[in-house]
N, C-alpha and C positions, 0 to 999 in steps of 0.2 A: 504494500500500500504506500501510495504517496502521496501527499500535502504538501501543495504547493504556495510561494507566494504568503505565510507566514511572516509577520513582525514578533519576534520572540520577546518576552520581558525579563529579560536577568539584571539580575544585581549590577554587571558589569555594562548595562547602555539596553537598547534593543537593536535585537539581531534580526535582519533581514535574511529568510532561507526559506531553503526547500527541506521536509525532514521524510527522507524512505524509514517506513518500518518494514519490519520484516520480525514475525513470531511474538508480537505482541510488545517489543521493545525496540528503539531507536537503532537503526543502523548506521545511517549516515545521516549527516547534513551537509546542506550547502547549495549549490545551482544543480539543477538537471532538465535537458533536455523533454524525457520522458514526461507523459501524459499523465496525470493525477487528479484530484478532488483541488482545484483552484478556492484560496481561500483570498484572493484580492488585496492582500497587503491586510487583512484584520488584523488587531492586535488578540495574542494571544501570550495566556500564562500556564507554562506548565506544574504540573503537579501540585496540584492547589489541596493542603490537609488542613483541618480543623482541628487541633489536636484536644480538644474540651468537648465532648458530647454527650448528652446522657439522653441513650435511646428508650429508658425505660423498658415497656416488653414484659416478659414473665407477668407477674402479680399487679402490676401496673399499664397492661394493653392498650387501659381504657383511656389511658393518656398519649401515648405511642408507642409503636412498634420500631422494631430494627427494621422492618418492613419500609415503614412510612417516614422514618427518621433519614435511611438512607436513598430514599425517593428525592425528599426532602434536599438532600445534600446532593444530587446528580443536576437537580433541578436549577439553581443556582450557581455550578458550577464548580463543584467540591468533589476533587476524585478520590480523597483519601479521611476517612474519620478515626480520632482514639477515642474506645468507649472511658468512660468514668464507672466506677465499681458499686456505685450505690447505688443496685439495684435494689428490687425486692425478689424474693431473697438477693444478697448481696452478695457480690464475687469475692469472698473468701473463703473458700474450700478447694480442692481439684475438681469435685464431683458439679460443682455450678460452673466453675470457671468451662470445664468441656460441654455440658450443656450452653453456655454461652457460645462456645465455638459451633457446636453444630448449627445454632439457630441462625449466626454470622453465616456461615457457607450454604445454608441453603436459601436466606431469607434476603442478604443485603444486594443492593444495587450499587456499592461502591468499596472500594479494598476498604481496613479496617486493622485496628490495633486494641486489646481489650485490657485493661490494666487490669492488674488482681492487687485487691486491698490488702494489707496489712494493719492487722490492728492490735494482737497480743504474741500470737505462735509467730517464730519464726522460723517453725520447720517448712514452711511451703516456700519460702522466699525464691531460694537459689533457680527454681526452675522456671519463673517469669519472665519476659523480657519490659514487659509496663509493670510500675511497681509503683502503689498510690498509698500514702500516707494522711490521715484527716488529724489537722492538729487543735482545728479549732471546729464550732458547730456550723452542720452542711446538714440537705438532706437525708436522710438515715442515722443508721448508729453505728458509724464505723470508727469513730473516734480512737485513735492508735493508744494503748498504754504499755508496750513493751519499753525496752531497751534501747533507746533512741540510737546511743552509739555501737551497737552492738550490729542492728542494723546497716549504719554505714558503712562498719567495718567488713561487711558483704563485699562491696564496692562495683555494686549494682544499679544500674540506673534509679531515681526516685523523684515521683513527681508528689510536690505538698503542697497540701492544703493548710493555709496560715495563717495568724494576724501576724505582727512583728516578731514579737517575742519567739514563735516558732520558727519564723525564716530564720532569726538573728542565730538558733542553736542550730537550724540543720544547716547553715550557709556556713558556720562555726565546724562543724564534722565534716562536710564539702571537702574543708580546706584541712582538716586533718587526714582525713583519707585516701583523698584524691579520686573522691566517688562523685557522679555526675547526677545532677538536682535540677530540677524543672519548676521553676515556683511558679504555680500557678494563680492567676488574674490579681497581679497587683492593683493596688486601689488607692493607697494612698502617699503623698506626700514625702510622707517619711519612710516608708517604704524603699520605694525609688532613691533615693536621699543614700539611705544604709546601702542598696544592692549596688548601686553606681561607686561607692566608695570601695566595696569588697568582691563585687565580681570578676570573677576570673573564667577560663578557656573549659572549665568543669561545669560552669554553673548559667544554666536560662531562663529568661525571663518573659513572663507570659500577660499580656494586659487583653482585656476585652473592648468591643465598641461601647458598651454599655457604661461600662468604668472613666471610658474617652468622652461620651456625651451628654450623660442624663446627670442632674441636678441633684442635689442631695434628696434624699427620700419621695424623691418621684418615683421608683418601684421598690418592691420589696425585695432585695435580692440579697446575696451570701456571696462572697464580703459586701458589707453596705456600700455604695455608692456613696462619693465625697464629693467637698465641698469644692469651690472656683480653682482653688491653690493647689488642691488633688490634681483633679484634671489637667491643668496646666504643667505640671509637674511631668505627669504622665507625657502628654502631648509632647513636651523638650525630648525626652528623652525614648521615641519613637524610633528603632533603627539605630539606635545607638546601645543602653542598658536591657533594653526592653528590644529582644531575637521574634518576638509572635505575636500574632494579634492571634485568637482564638475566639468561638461563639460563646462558652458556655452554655449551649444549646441544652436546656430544662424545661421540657414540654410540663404544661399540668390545662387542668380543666379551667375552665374560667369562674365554675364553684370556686373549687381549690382557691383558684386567686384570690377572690374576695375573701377568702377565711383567711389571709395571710399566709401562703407558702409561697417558698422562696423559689425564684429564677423565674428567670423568662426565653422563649422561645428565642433559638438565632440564628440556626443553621442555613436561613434562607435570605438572611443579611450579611452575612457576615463578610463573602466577598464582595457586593453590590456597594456597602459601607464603605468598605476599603477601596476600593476603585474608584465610589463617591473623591472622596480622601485624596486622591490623586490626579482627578481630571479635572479637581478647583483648588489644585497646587495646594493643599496643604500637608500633604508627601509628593517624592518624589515618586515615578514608576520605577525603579530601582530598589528606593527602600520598600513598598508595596512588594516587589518581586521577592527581598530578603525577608518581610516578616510574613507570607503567608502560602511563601513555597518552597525557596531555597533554606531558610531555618529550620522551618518543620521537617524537610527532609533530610535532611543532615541528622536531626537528633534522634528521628523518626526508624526512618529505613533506606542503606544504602541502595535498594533497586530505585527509591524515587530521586524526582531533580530534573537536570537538564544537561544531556552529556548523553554520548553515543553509549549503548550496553545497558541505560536506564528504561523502564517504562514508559511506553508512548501514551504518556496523559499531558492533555492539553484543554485549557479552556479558552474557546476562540471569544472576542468580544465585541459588541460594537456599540459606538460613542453614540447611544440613544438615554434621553431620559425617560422617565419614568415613575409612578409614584406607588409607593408599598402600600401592598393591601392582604394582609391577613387572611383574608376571606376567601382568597386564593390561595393560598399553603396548601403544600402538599402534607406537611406537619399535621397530625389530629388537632395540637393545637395553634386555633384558628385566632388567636389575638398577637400583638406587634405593640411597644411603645415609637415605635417605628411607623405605624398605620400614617398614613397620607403625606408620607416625605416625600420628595421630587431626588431623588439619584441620577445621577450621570453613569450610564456602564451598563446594560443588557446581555445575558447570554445568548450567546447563537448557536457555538455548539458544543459538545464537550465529547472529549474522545478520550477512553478508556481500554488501554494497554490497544491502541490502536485501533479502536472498534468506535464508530461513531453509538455513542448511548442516550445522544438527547440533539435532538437537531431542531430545537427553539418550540418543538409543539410537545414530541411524543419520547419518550422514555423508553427506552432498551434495556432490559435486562442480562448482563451475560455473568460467565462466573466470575466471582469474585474472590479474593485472595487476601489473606491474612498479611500485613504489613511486619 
């Protein structure tokens, strides 16, 4: 297969090319004569992951499935999702965690990475490759009470959930171990402040659009939303301290909601947001290309990115606006703090390990694979 006539978005500029695949991964790039699927100069972004999802499913369907969540994620142009562990039941055991895998390989529409909690035993640790830590209160009850350093001393990858005082000890073992930490959706201030001072080549940092946009307690989410000085904080340090932007994608009912539970729907903003972000200059398309393709796969999985021998995922784009409407979510849940914003960015089409899987109307299914 070939696709022709590509604007690529890297980190390093964008690249004009032609890319052959060949078995589901890049084989070359560059100019070629030969006949292929003309993409007209569109701007396109490869390997676009969300590494923050919570697909719900099991005991929770009724809010979304791995089904819908990763519909959801094709729809918008996300070829790669990491689950989050607080299910119901929650992924701490081996006997859920492969149940999780079967219902990923039979059910998703997009590759996929499933973290396994930790929260007292550490005899499951050694055999994960996602490895999620809850330090402080989130959906469920996973809250970790082992042996924090005992843990690192694994020096296995760990993504945590935090206020300060959690980052400050696991960024503190990070740097004793030499073990590599994913802190997830920073929020505040001082947050940012500490990781900018102590971050090093081990250590990632994860912020959400939500934590980037919305006002202090305009929703209810986990970690709270901050205040002017948060966000601005945040904002500086975009592509520099802060490697990801992530959805936090937390379906719930719109009951739910009004009872107070935490998160909000994102899966279906999250690049739309981000390219927002970029096509009214307030990122560049380079940094966009490092926080929400080239980071994620690097920490991710070396089969994604941009480079001959990686997966041919691409999401092709075109400079149309647009306004979010919920109502239309492929997500069960059908509400947006986002509903009636005007974005710059549409998808056209999204191609998965070389397989076109969404060509701006209709969704493809093919297999999908574990990251």
């Amino acid at each position: 297969m070939l696709f022709k006539n590509l604007n690529v978005v890297t980190s390093q500029g964008i690249k004009k090319c032609d890319i052959l695949v060949e078995n589901g991964k890049i084989k070359d790039i560059g100019s070629f004569s030969a006949k292929g699927i003309d993409f007209n100069g569109s701007m396109t972004i490869p390997s676009v992951i969300d590494m923050h999802v919570h697909c719900r499913d099991f005991n929770q369907s009724y809010k979304e499935t791995v089904e819908t969540a990763t519909m959801a994620a094709i729809s918008k142009g996300v070829t790669g999702i990491v689950e989050m562990p607080n299910t119901s039941p929650p992924v701490n055991n081996e006997d859920i965690f492969e149940e999780r895998r079967i219902l990923f390989k039979e059910k998703s529409y997009c590759d996929y990475g499933i973290n396994f909690s930790v929260t007292d035993d550490l005899s499951f640790f050694n055999g994960y490759k996602f490895i999620k830590i809850f330090l402080t209160e989130t959906t469920g009850k996973l809250l970790f009470k082992g042996d924090l350093d005992k843990l690192f001393s694994y020096k296995k990858p760990i993504a945590v959930h935090s206020d300060i005082n959690g980052i400050k000890e696991c960024v503190k073992l990070s740097i004793k171990y030499g073990t590599k930490l994913h802190v997830c959706h920073v929020s505040t201030k001082e947050e940012i402040e500490f990781l900018k001072r102590y971050k090093n080549e081990n250590i990632t940092v994860e912020v959400t659009p939500h934590h980037l946009l919305l006002p202090k307690n305009s929703e209810n989410v986990k970690p709270d939303l901050g205040e002017k000085k948060d966000r601005e904080a945040l904002w500086k340090e975009l592509g520099k301290t802060i490697d990801v932007i992530a959805s936090d994608h937390a379906p719930h009912t719109k009951e739910e909601k009004k009872k107070g539970a935490y998160g909000i729907p994102g899966i279906e903003t999250i690049l739309p947001l981000t390219l927002d972000f970029a096509f009214r200059k307030k990122i560049s398309f380079e940094t966009l290309a490092s926080l929400i393709s080239e980071n994620p796969a690097k920490i991710v999985s070396n089969k994604k990115g941009f480079g001959i021998g990686k997966d041919a995922d691409f999401t092709v784009i075109e400079e149309k606006e647009w306004i979010v409407d919920s109502k239309k979510f492929y997500s069960k849940s059908k509400f947006s703090p986002f509903d009636g914003m005007k974005l710059k960015g549409t998808i056209k089409t999204v191609i998965l390990r070389g397989e076109i899987v969404y060509d701006g109307e209709t969704i493809k299914k093919i297999s999908c694979k574990e990251m």
